[in-house]
MARLUMZA-526674 format. One record per residue (C-alpha): residue in one letter; x, y, z. Coordinates in nm, 4 decimals, always signed. Layout:
BAKE type        x        y        z
BAKE    A        X        Y        Z
...
END
This chain:
BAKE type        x        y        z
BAKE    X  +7.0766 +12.1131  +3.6409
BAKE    X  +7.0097 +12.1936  +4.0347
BAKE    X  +6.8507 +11.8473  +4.1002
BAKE    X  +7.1296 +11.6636  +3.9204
BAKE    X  +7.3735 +11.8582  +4.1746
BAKE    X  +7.1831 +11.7778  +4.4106
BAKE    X  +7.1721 +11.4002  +4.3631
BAKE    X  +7.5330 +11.3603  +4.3195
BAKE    X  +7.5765 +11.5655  +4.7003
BAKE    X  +7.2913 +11.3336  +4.7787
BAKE    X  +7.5045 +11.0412  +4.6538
BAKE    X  +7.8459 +11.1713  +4.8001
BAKE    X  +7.7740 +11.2994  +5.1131
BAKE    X  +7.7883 +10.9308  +5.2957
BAKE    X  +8.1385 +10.8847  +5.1565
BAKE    X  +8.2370 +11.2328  +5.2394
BAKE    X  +8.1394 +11.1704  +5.5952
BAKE    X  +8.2823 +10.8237  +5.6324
BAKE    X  +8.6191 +10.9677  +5.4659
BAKE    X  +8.7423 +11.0931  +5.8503
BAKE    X  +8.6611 +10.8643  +6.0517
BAKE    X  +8.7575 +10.4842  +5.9079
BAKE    X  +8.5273 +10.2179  +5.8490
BAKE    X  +8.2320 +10.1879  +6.0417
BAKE    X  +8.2633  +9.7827  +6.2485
BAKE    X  +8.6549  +9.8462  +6.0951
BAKE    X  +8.9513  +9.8487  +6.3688
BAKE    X  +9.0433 +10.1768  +6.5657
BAKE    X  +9.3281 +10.2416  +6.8285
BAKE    X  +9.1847 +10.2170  +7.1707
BAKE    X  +9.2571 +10.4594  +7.4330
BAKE    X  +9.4659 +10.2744  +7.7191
BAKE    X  +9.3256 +10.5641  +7.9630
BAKE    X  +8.9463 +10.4532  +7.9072
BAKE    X  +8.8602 +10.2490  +8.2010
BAKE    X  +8.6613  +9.9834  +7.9925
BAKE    X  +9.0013  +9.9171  +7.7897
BAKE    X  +9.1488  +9.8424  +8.0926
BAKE    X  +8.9202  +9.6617  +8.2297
BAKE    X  +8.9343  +9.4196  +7.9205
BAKE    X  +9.2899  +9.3771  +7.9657
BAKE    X  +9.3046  +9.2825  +8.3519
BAKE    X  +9.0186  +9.0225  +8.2520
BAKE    X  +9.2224  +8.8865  +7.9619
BAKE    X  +9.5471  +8.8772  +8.1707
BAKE    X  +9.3217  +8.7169  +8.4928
BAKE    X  +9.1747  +8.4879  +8.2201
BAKE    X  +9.5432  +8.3881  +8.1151
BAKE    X  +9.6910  +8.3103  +8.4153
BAKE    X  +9.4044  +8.0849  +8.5118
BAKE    X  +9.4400  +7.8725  +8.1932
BAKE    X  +9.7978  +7.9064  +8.1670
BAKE    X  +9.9640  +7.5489  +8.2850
BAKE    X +10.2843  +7.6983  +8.3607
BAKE    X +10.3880  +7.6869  +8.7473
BAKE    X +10.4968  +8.0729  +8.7180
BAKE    X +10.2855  +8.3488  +8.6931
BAKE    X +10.3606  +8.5769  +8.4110
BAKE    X +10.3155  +8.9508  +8.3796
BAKE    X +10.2935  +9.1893  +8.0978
BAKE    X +10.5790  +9.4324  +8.0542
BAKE    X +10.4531  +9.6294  +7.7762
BAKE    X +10.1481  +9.6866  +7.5985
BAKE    X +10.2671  +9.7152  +7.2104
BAKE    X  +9.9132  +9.7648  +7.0198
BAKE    X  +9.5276  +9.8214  +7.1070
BAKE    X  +9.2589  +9.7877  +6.8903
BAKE    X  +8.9412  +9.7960  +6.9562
BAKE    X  +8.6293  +9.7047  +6.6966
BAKE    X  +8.2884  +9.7342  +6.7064
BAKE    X  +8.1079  +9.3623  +6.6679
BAKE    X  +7.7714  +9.2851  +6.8888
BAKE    X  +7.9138  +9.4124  +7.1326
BAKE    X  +8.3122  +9.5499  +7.1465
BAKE    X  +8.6127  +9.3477  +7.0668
BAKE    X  +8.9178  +9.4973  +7.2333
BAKE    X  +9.2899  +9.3208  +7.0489
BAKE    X  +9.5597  +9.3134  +7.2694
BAKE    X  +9.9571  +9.2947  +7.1687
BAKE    X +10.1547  +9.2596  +7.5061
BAKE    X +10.4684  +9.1586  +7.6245
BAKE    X +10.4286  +8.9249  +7.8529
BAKE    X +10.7372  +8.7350  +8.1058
BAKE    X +10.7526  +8.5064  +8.4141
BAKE    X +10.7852  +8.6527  +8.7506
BAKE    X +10.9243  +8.5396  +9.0406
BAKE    X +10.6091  +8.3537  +9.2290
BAKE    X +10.4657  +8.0618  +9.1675
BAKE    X +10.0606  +8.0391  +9.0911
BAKE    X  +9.8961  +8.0250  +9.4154
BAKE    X +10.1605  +8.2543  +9.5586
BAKE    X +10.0814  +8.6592  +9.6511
BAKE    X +10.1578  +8.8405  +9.3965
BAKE    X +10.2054  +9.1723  +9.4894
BAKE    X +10.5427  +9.0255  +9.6282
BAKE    X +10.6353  +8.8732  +9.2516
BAKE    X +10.9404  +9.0141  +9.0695
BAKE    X +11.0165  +9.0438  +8.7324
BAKE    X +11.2707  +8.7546  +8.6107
BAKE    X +11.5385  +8.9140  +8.3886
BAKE    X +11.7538  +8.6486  +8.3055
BAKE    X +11.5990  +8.5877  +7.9359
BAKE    X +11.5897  +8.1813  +8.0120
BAKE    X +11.4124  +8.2357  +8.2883
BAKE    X +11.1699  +8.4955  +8.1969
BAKE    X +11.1031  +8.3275  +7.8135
BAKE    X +10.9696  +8.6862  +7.7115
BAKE    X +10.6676  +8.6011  +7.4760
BAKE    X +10.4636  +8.8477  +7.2896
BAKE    X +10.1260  +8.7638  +7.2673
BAKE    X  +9.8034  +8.8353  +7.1162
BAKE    X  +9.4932  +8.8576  +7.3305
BAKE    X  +9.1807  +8.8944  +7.2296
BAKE    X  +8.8671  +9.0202  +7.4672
BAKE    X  +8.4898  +9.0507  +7.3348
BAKE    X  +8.2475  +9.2738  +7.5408
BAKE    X  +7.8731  +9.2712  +7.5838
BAKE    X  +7.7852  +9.5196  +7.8237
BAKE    X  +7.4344  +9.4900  +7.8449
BAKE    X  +7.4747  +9.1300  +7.9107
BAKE    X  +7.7342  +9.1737  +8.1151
BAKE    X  +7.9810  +8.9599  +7.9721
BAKE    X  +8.3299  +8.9521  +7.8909
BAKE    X  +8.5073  +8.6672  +7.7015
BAKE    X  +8.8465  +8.5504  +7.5870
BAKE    X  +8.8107  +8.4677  +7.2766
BAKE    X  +9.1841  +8.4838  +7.1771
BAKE    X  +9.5535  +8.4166  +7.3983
BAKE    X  +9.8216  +8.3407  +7.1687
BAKE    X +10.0353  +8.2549  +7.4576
BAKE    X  +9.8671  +7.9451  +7.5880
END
């Protein structure tokens, strides 16, 4: 009788464990205070306006979601709000301001998508919805 308890705790205890803490490689919310979330971000919004062929430079207004997923390596999933400023690319743009006037801004909300390899360092784009 004791080892057939002990089997089925045996058996259980992985599940029990996993139970908590979601599915291990599954999506998590990321922490927007962790500097290597951020980091992803700025890359994927430098990465964006580089590609981008629109003559204004955009910004994100709000961050709505962000996952983040264990892969080879980490995948971080962005949902922003993103709008046109004031400057033109090529233009300093600490001076840009936001454009408010909704035909001028064309507020988009956009996926973007940033895999992580650390030991290689690499970052990648691997996803802009807004391109």
């Amino acid at each position: 009788m004791f080892v057939k308890l002990v089997a089925v705790v045996l058996v259980l205890a992985p599940c029990l464990a996993m139970e908590g803490s979601g599915m291990i490689g599954g999506l998590t919310d990321a922490d927007m205070d962790d500097t290597k979330v951020q980091k992803a971000l700025q890359f994927a919004i430098d990465e964006h306006k580089k590609a981008s062929n629109d003559m204004w430079i955009s910004h994100v207004t709000r961050v709505i979601s962000a996952k983040e997923q264990v892969v080879g390596g980490m995948k971080y999933i962005f949902t922003v709000e993103m709008v046109r400023t004031s400057c033109r690319k090529g233009e300093r743009e600490g001076t840009c301001h936001i454009c408010w006037n909704p035909n001028i801004a064309q507020l988009r909300v956009c996926t973007l998508t940033v895999w992580t390899r650390s030991w290689l360092g690499k970052m990648e784009v691997m996803e802009d919805t807004c391109l």
